[in-house]
VOGU-3710 file (C-alpha; in Angstrom, 3 decimals, decimal comma):
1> xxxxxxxxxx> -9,673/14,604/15,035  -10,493/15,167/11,385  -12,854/17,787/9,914  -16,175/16,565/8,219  -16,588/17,268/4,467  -19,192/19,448/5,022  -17,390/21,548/7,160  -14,334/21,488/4,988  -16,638/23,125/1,692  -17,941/25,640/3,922
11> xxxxxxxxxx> -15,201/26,927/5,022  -14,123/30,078/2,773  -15,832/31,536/-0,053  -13,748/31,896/-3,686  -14,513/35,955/-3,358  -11,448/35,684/-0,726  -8,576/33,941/-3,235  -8,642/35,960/-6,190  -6,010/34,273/-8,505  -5,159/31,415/-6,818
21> xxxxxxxxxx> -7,920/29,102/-8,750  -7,498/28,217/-12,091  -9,895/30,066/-14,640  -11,502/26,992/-15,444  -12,534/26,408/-11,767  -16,116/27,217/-12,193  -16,121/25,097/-15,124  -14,902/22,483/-13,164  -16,978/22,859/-9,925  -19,794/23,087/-11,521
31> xxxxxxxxxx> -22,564/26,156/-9,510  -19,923/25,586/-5,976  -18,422/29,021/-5,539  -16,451/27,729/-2,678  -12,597/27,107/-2,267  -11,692/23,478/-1,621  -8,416/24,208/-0,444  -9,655/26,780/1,952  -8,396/25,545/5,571  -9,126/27,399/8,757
41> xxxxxxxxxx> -7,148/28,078/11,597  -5,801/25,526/14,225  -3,098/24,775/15,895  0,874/25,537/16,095  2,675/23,085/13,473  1,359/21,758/10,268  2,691/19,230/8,500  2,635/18,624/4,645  3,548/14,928/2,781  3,402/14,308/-0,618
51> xxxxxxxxxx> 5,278/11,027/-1,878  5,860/8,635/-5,060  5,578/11,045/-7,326  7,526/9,007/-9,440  9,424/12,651/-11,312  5,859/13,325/-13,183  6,759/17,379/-12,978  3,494/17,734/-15,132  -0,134/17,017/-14,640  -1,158/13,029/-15,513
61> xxxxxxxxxx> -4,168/11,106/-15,957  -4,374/8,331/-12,595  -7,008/6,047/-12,331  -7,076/4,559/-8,986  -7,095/0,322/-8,631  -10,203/-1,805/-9,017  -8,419/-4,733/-7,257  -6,073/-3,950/-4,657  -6,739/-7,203/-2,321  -6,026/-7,296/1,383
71> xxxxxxxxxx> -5,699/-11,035/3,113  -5,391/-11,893/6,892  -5,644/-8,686/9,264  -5,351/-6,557/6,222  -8,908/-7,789/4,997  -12,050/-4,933/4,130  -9,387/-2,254/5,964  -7,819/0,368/4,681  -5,773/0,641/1,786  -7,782/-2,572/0,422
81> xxxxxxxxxx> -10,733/-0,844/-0,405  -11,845/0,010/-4,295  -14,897/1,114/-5,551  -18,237/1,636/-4,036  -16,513/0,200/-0,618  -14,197/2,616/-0,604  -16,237/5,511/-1,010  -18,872/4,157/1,964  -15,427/3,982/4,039  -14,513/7,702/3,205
91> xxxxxxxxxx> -18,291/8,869/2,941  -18,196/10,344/-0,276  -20,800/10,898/-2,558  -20,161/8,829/-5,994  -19,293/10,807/-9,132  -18,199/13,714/-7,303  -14,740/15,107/-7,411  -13,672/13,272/-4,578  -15,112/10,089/-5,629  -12,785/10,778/-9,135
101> xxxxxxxxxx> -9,731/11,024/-7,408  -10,595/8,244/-4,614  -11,433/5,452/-6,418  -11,778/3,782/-10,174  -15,628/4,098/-10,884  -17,202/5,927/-13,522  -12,993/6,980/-14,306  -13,259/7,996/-18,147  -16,272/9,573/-17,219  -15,190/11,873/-14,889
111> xxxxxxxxxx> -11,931/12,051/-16,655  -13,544/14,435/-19,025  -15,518/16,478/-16,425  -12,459/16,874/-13,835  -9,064/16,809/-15,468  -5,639/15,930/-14,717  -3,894/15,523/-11,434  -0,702/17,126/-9,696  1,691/18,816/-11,420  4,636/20,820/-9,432
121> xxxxxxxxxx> 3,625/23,359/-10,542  0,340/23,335/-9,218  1,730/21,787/-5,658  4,022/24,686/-5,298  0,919/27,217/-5,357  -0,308/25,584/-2,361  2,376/24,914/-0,617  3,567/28,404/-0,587  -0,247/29,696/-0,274  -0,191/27,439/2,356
131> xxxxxxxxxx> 3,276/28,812/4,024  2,223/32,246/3,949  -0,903/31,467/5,875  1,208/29,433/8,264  4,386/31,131/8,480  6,765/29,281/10,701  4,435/26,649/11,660  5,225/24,152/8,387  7,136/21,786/7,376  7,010/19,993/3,674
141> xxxxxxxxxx> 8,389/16,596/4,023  8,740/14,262/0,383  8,105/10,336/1,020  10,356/9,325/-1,989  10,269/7,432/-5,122  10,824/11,672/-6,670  13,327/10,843/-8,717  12,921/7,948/-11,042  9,885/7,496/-13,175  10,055/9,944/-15,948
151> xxxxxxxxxx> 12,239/10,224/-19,323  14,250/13,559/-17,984  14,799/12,214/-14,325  16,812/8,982/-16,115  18,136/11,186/-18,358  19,438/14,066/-15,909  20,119/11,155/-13,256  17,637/12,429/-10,882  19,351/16,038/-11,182  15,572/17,539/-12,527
161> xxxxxxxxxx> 13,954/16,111/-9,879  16,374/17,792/-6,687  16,097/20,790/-8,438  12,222/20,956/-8,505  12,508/19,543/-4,512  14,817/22,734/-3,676  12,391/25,131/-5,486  9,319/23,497/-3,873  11,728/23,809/-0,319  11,271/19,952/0,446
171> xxxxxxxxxx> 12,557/19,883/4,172  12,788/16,297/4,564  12,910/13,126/2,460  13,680/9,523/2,390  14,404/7,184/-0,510  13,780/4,088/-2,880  14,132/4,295/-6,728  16,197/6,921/-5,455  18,828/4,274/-4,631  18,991/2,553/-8,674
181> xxxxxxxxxx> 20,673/5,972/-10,207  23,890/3,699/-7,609  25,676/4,800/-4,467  28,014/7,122/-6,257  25,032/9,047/-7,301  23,028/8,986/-4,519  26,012/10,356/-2,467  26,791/13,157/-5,261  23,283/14,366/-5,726  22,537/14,778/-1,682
191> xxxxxxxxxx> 25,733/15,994/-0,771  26,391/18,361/-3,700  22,851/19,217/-4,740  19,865/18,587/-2,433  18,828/21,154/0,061  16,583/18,837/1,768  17,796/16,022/4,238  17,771/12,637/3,213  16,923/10,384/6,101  16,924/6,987/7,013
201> xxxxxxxxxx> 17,579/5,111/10,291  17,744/1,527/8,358  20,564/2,187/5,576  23,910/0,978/6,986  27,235/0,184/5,779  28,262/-3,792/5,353  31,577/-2,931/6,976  30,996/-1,286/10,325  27,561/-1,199/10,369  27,358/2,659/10,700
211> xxxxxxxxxx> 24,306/4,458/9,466  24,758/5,801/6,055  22,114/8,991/6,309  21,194/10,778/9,093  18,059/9,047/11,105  16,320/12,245/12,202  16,291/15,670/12,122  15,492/17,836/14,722  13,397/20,997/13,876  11,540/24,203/16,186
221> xxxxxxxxxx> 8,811/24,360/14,436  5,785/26,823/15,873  7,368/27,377/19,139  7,594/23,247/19,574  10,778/20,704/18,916  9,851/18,423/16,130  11,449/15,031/15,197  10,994/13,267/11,744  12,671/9,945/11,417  13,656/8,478/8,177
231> xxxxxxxxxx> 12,606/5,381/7,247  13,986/3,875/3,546  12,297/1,635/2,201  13,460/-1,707/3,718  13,977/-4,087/0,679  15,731/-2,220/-1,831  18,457/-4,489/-2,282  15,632/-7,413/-3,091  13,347/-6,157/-4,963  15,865/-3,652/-7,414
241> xxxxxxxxxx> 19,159/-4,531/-7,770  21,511/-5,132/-4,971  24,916/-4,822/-7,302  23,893/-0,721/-7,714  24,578/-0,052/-3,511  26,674/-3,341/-2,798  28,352/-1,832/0,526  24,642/-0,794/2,021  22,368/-2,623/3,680  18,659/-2,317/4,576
251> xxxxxxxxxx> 16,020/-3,855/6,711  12,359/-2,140/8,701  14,846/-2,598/12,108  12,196/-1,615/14,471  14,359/-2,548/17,459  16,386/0,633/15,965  13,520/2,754/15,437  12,623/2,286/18,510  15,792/3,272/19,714  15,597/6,523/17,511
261> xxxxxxxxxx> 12,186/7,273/18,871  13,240/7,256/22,672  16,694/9,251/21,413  14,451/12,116/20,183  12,121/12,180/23,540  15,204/11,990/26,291  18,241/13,419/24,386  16,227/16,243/22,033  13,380/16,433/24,216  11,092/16,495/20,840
271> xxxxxxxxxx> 7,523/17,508/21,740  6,734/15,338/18,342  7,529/12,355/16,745  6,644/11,898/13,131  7,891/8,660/10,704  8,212/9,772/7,328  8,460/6,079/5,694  8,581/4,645/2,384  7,829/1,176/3,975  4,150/0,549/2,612
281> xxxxxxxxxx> 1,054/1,043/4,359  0,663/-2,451/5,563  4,371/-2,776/7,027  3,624/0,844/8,587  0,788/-0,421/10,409  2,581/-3,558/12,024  5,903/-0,972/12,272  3,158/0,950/14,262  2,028/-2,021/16,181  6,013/-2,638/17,959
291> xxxxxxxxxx> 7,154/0,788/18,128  6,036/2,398/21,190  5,774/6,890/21,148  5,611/7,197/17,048  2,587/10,438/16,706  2,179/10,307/13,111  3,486/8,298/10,655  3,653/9,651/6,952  4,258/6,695/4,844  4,273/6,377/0,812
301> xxxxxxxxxx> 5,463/3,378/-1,478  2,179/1,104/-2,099  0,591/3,981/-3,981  -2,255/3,991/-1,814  -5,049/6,205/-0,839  -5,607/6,447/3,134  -7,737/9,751/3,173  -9,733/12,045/4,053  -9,067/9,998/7,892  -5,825/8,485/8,717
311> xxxxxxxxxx> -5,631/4,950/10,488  -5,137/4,877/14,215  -2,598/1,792/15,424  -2,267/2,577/19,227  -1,562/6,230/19,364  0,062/6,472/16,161  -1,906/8,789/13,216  -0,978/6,707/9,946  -1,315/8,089/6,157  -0,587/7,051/2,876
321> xxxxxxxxxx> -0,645/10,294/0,450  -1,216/8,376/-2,944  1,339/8,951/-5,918  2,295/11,331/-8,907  1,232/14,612/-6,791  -1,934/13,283/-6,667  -2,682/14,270/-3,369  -1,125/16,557/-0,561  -1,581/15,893/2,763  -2,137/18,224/5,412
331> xxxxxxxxxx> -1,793/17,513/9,625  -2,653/20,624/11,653  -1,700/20,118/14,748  -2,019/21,392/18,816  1,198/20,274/19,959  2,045/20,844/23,636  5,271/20,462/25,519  6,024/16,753/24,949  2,672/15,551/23,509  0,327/16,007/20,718
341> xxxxxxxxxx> -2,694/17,737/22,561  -4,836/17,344/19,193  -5,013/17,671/15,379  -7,245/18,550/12,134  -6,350/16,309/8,864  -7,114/17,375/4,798  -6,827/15,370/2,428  -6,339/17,461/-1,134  -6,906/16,346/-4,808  -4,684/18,278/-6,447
351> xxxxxxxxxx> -6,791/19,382/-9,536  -4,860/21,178/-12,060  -7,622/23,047/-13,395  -8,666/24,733/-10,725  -5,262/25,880/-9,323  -3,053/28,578/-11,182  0,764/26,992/-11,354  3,540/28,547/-9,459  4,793/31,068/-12,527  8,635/30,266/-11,067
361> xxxxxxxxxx> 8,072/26,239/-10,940  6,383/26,143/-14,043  9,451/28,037/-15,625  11,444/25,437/-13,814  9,999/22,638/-15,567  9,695/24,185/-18,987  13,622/24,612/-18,422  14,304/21,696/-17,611  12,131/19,709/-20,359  13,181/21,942/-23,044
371> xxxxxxxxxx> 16,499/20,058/-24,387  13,998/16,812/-24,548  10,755/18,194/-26,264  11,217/16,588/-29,717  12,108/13,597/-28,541  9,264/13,160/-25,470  7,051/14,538/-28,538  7,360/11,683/-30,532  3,627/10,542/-31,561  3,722/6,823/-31,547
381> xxxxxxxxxx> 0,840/5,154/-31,733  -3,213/6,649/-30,784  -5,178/3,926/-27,961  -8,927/3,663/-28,679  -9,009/2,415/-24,984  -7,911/3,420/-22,108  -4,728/2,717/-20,730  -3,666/2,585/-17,131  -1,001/-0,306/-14,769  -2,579/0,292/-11,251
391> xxxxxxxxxx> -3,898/-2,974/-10,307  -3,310/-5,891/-8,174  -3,279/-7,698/-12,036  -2,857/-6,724/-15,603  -3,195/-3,547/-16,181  -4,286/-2,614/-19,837  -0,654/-0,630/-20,678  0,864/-3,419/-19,492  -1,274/-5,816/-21,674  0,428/-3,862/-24,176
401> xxxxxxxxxx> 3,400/-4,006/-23,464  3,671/-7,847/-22,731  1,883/-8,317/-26,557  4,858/-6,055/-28,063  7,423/-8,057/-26,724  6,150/-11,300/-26,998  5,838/-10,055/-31,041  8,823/-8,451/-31,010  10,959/-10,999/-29,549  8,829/-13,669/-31,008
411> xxxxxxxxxx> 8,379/-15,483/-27,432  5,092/-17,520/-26,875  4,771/-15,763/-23,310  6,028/-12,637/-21,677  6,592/-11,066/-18,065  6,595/-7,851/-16,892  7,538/-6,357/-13,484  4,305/-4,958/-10,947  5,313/-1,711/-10,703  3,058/0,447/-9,663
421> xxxxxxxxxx> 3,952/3,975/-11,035  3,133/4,883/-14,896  0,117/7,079/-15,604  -2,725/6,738/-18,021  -4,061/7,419/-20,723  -7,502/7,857/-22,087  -9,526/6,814/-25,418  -8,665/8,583/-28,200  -5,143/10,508/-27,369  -1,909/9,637/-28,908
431> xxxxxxxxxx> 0,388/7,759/-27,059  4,164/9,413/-27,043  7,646/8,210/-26,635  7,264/9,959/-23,212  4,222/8,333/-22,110  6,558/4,798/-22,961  8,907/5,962/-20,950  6,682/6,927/-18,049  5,712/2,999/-17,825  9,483/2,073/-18,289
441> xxxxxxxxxx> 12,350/4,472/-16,790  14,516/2,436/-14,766  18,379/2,187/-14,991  17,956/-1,572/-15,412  15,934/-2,119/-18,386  16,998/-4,564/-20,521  14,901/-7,108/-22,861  15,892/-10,345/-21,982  14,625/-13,771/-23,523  14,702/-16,841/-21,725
451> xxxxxxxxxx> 13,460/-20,592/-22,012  11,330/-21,784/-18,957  9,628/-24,785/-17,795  6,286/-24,725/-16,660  7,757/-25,741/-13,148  9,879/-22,713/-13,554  7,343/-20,169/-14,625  4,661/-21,633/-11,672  7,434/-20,994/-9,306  7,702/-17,083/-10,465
461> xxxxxxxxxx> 4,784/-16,816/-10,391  4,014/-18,223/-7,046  7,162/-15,991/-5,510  5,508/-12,770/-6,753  2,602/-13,960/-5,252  3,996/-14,332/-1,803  5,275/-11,167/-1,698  1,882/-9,404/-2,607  -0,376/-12,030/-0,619  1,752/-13,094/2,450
471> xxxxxxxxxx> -0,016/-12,849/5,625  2,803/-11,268/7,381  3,551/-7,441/6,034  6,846/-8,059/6,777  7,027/-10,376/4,130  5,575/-8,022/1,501  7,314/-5,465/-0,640  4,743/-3,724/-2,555  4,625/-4,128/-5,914  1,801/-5,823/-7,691
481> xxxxxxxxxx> 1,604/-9,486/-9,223  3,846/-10,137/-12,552  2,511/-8,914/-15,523  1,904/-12,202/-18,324  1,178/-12,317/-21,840  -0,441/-15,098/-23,343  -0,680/-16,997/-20,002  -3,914/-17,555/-18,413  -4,430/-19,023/-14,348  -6,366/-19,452/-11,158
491> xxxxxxxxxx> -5,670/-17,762/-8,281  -6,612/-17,977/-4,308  -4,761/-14,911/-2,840  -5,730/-16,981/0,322  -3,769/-19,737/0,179  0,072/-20,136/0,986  3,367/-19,966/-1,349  3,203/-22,735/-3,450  -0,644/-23,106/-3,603  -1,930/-19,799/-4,849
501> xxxxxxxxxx> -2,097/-20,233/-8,375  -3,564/-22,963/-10,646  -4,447/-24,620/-13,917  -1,811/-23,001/-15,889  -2,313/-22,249/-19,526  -0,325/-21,041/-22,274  -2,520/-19,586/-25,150  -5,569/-21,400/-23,774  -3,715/-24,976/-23,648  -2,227/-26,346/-20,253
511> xxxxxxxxxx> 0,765/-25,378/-19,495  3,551/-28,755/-18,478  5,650/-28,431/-15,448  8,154/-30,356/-18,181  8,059/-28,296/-21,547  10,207/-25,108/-22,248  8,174/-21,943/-22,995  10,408/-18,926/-25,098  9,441/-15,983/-22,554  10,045/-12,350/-22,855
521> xxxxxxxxxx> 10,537/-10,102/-20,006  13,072/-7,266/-18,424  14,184/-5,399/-15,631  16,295/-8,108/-13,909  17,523/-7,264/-10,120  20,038/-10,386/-9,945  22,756/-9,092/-12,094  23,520/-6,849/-15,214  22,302/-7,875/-18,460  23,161/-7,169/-22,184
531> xxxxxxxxxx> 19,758/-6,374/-24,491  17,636/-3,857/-25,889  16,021/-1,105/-23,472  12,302/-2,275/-23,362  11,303/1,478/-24,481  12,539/0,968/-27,532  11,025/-2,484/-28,028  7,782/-0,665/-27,042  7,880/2,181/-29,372  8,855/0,401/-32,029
541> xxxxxxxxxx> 5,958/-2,012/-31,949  3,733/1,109/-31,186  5,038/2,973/-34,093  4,589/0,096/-36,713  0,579/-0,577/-35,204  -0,038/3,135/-35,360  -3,594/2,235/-33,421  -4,227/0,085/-30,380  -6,831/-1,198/-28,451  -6,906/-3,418/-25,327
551> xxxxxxxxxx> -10,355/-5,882/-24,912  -9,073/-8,328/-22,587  -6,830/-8,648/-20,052  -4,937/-11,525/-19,052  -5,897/-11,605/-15,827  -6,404/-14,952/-13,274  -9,625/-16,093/-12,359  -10,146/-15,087/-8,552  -11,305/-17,822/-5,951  -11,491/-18,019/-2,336
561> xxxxxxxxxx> -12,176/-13,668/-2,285  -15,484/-13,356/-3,154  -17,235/-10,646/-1,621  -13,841/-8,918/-0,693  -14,262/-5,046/-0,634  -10,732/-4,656/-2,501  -12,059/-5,880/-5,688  -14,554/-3,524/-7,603  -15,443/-5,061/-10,310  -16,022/-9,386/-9,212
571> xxxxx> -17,319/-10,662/-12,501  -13,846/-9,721/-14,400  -12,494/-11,710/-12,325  -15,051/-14,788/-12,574  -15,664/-15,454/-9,375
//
């Protein structure tokens, strides 16, 4: 079951946790003298997931989505809910602190009156407050995507990043990004490194087909046996390049999982079975759907929040625990011999300002930045409006970046990937070379300029497309559509490949299926590429404009959605 909100505030008062809250709390909270992260007693094992934090070791800005569009079963449910629907869904009040971290209204608004998110730091105070009120009864278990996303993790190859993870005492973790630092790496940093395991029961070898990372582990946890599956995430080789982990293969394999599931019950007699999967949320919940005797399923990739309730799929407790330490989940849990008997779930905003950092983690990180401060220091350019990527469409840093290298590379059009990591920032701060590379840290990330026919871009454009709106969850892989410059279209999420996107322009003229089109872009999967790393195409065109601003978006004009509870704001999107 899960706790109601009002129980949750009235559970301790802040008289009981002297120094644990930030000094700014009251500031923050306004006349509550409460403890939000107070948790009462229950049950024998808790779990805690945090996942995609996408190596931001320091607090961010992160605005939630205003479009993040389900189609088919996936319609008005959760995670495709923004806005006012889903706050109704969760029952929180609007403009609250919850409502802040939950959803995209009112954002610089509340910016101002509740601060950045996450932070290790700030993670490690609860998770060791959290330890000591639970001792042996916990387990801290990372969904992945830890250790790409940030200047130092590219830098340090993802070293930064397993250190913080053996300081925080990650017990468990699986991987995605992970797997672009190469094989050799991957291999080096878990076996010589990483304290944690690094699990997954769908990574094999192209040779023999044997399993590349351990499937489960096996843990006693509170007097109980607990089993945590790994599940990678399924289409690495796809949607990053294949060439960096050419003897591995991937796949969601459910038949397998299902085979891993019944392992742990009859051979390890596991009282629990928990998922921790960087499959999606939508995959999860169909994974959930064919494999029989999964409990609770942690699951990270999509970005997504699925809190303060988790979806039910049969018996099976699902979760999706948002992105750059955002959020920390938290499962108490009755577990009896061979069954769970019953549970308590919190969902936490981790708000910097009102928790003290971890004085060890924090020296950690200031360690492990130093060599880099100049250089991530670097004022480039100051935004008059805010920036942020999270959307199903443009987001406004990405409008950015599409102008600079359509400028830069003097292209008509550009394209940039859907990722859905890279932070924000607000009106009025200066933009650094470490904010650019918080949008662009990838080991691929060449500049590349090619000619393409209308026909050619449609096609794109339609593929991305599929793999966002496909029916099927299988058929997805998470990102978000294909960022354009300078290219303007009509979309029905609805509709099938092929048929989803319309009346192409090209600077507000129609686009021919005939004509070339000079188009900008980077980060191609398909094979290694000579160019210019897009951060420095970025901060060079952010350096020589010195101010920016972002009015319009080059998004498509929505049909065949209207009235669908994943889009917040309709009349952006003309429909």
């Amino acid at each position: 079951m899960t706790i109601s909100r009002r129980e949750f505030m009235q559970m301790l008062a802040i008289a009981g946790m002297t120094g644990f809250l930030g000094p700014r709390f009251a500031q923050a909270a306004g006349k509550s003298a409460e403890d939000p992260y107070a948790i009462p007693e229950f049950g024998n094992v808790t779990l805690m997931h945090f996942t995609d934090c996408h190596a931001q070791l320091n607090p961010v800005w992160w605005r939630e989505p205003d479009t993040n569009i389900g189609v088919g079963d996936a319609w008005g449910r959760p995670p495709h809910l923004t806005g006012d629907a889903i706050l109704k869904y969760y029952d929180v009040t609007p403009k609250t602190r919850d409502a802040y971290a939950f959803s995209c209204l009112d954002y610089d608004e509340l910016a101002h009156q509740y601060g950045v998110v996450g932070g290790m730091a700030h993670i490690a105070s609860l998770v060791k407050r959290y330890r000591e009120e639970r001792a042996g009864r916990t387990l801290l278990l990372d969904g992945g995507d830890t250790w790409q996303g940030s200047a130092t993790a590219l830098w340090t190859r993802g070293l930064d990043m397993v250190g913080m993870q053996n300081l925080l005492g990650v017990d468990a973790m699986v991987g995605h990004w992970e797997f672009t630092y190469g094989a050799d790496r991957v291999m080096e940093l878990v076996k010589k490194h990483l304290k944690a395991e690094f699990l997954a029961q769908n990574v094999n070898d192209t040779t023999w087909g044997n399993l590349i990372f351990p499937p489960y582990m096996i843990r006693e946890v509170g007097g109980r046996k607990i089993a945590v599956i790994g599940q990678a995430f399924p289409y690495t080789p796809i949607a990053n390049p294949g060439y960096m982990i050419p003897g591995w293969t991937f796949g969601i394999k459910t038949t397998h999982m299902q085979k891993m599931v019944d392992e742990c019950r009859q051979k390890h007699h596991a009282d629990l079975i928990v998922v921790l999967s960087h499959n999606g949320a939508d995959v999860d919940m169909k994974m959930a759907s064919e494999v029989k005797g999964i409990d609770i399923l942690l699951g990270g990739h999509t970005h997504d929040i699925m809190g303060p309730k988790p979806v039910k799929v049969g018996k099976t407790l699902i979760i999706n625990t948002s992105t750059n330490g955002k959020i920390l989940a938290r499962f108490d849990l009755d577990v009896g011999k061979g069954r769970l008997n019953d549970y308590r779930f919190y969902y936490l905003p981790v708000f910097s300002n009102m928790i003290e950092p971890d004085k060890e983690m924090a020296a950690y990180i200031h360690k492990v930045r130093s060599p880099y401060a100049g250089k991530l220091a670097e004022p480039l350019a100051v935004t008059e409006s805010l920036l942020y990527r999270r959307d199903n469409f443009n987001g406004s840093f990405d409008q950015l970046l599409v102008q600079a290298l359509m400028e830069e590379m003097d292209c008509e059009a550009a394209f940039s990937p859907g990722f859905r990591w890279g932070y924000c920032k607000l009106p009025g701060e200066t933009i650094t070379f470490e904010d650019v590379m918080a949008q662009t840290a990838i080991t691929y990330p060449q500049v590349t300029v090619n000619e393409y026919t209308g026909a050619q871009i449609k096609l794109i454009m339609e593929d991305v497309a599929d793999n966002l709106f496909n029916k099927n969850p299988y058929y997805q892989q998470g990102g978000d559509m294909i960022r354009v410059g300078n290219i303007q279209y009509v979309m029905d999420p609805e509709k099938t490949i092929g048929h989803r996107i319309t009346e192409l322009h090209v600077g507000g003229k129609p686009m021919s299926m005939k004509k070339k089109y000079k188009v900008a872009g980077w980060a191609a999967v398909s094979k290694p590429v000579e160019g210019t790393p897009v951060w420095d195409v970025f901060a060079k065109w952010l350096r020589a404009k010195r101010q920016v601003r972002v009015d319009k978006l080059d998004i498509p004009r929505l049909v065949g959605v209207k009235g669908n509870p994943g889009i917040a704001y309709p009349r952006e999107y003309g429909l």
